[in-house]
C-alpha positions as CSV (number, residue, x, y, z in Angstrom):
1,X,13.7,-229.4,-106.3
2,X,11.8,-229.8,-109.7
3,X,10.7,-225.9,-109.3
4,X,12.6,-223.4,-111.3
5,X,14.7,-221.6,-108.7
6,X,14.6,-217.8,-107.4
7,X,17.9,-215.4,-108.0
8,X,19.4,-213.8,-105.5
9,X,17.8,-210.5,-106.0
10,X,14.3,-212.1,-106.2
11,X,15.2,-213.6,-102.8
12,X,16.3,-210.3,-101.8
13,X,13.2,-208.7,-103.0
14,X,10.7,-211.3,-101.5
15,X,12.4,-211.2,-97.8
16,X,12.1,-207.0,-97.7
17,X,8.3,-207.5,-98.3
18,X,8.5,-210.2,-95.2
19,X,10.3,-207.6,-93.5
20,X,8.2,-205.1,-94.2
21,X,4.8,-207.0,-93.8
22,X,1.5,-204.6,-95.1
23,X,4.2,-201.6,-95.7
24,X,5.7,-203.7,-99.1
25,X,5.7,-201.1,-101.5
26,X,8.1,-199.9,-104.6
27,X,10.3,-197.3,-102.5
28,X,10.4,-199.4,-98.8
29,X,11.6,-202.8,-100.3
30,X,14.2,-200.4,-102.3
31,X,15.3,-199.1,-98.9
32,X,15.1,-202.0,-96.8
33,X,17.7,-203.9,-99.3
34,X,20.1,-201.2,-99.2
35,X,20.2,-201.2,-95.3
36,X,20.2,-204.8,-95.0
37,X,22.5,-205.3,-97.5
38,X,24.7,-202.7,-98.3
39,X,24.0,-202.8,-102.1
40,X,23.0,-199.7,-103.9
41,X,19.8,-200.8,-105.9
42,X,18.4,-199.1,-108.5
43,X,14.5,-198.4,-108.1
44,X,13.5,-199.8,-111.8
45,X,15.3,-203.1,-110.3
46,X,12.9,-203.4,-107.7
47,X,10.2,-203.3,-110.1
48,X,11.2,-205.6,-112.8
49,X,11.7,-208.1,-110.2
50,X,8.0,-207.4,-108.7
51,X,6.6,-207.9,-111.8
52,X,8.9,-211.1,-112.6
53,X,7.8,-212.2,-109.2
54,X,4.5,-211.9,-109.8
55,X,3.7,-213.3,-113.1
56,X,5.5,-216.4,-111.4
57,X,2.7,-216.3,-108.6
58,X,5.2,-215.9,-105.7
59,X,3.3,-212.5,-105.0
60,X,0.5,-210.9,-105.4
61,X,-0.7,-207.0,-105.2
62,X,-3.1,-204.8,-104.5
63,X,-3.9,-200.9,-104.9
64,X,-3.9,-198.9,-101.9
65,X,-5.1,-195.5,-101.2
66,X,-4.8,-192.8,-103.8
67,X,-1.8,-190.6,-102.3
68,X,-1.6,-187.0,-103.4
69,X,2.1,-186.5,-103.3
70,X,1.6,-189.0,-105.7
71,X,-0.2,-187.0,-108.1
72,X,-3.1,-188.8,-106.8
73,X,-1.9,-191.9,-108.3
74,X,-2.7,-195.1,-105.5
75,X,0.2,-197.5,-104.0
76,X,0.8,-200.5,-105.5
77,X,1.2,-203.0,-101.8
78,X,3.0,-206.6,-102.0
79,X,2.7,-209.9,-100.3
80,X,4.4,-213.2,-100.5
81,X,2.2,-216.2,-101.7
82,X,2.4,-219.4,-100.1
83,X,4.5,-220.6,-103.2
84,X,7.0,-217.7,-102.7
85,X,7.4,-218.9,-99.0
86,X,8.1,-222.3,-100.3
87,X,10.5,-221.0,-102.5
88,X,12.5,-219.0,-100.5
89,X,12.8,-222.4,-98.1
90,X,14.0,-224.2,-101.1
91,X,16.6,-221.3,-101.5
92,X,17.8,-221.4,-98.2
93,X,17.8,-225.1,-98.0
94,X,20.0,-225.3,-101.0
95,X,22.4,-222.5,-99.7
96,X,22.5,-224.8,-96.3
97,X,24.0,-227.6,-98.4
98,X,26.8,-226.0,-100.3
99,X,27.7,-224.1,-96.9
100,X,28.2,-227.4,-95.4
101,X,31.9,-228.5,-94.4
102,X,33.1,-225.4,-96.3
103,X,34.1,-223.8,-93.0
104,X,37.7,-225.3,-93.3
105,X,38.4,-223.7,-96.5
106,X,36.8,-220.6,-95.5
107,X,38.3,-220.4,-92.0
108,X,41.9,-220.7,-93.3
């Protein structure tokens, strides 16, 4: 894997907007890793890693629809590149491997 690797929360962040298909916005993906998961996530989280994802080119936005309990202010909708999909395979691929043979130690 001569990519840089994805953290956790950038994994968790790309498979909401998979989950969530066109609906990947700020507030959903918040929600949809704190069912999922369990985890209480902060919302400035979420958005960090958006942006982080982003500049990386592993997804890309676009505005919606002006909303007006938004104060008018439009949506901002996500969608995983090609590259993130690759990268999430990677991720899993490498989490496969150091699972591997660990179920003795585990299963104890």
């Amino acid at each position: 894997m001569s990519r840089e690797s994805i953290g956790e929360f950038e994994q968790l962040v790309l498979l909401a907007i998979l989950r969530l298909g066109s609906d990947a916005y700020g507030l959903p993906i918040l929600e949809e890793i704190t069912v999922q998961t369990g985890r209480k996530v902060l919302r400035p989280a979420v958005y960090v890693a958006l942006r982080r994802l982003e500049q990386k080119g592993l997804v890309t936005s676009r505005q919606g629809e002006a909303a007006a309990e938004r104060g008018g202010r439009p949506r901002k909708y996500f969608e995983v590149t090609p590259d993130g999909l690759e990268r999430l395979r990677d991720a899993r691929q490498a989490l496969v491997r150091m699972w591997e043979g660990l179920h003795v130690v585990l299963d104890r």
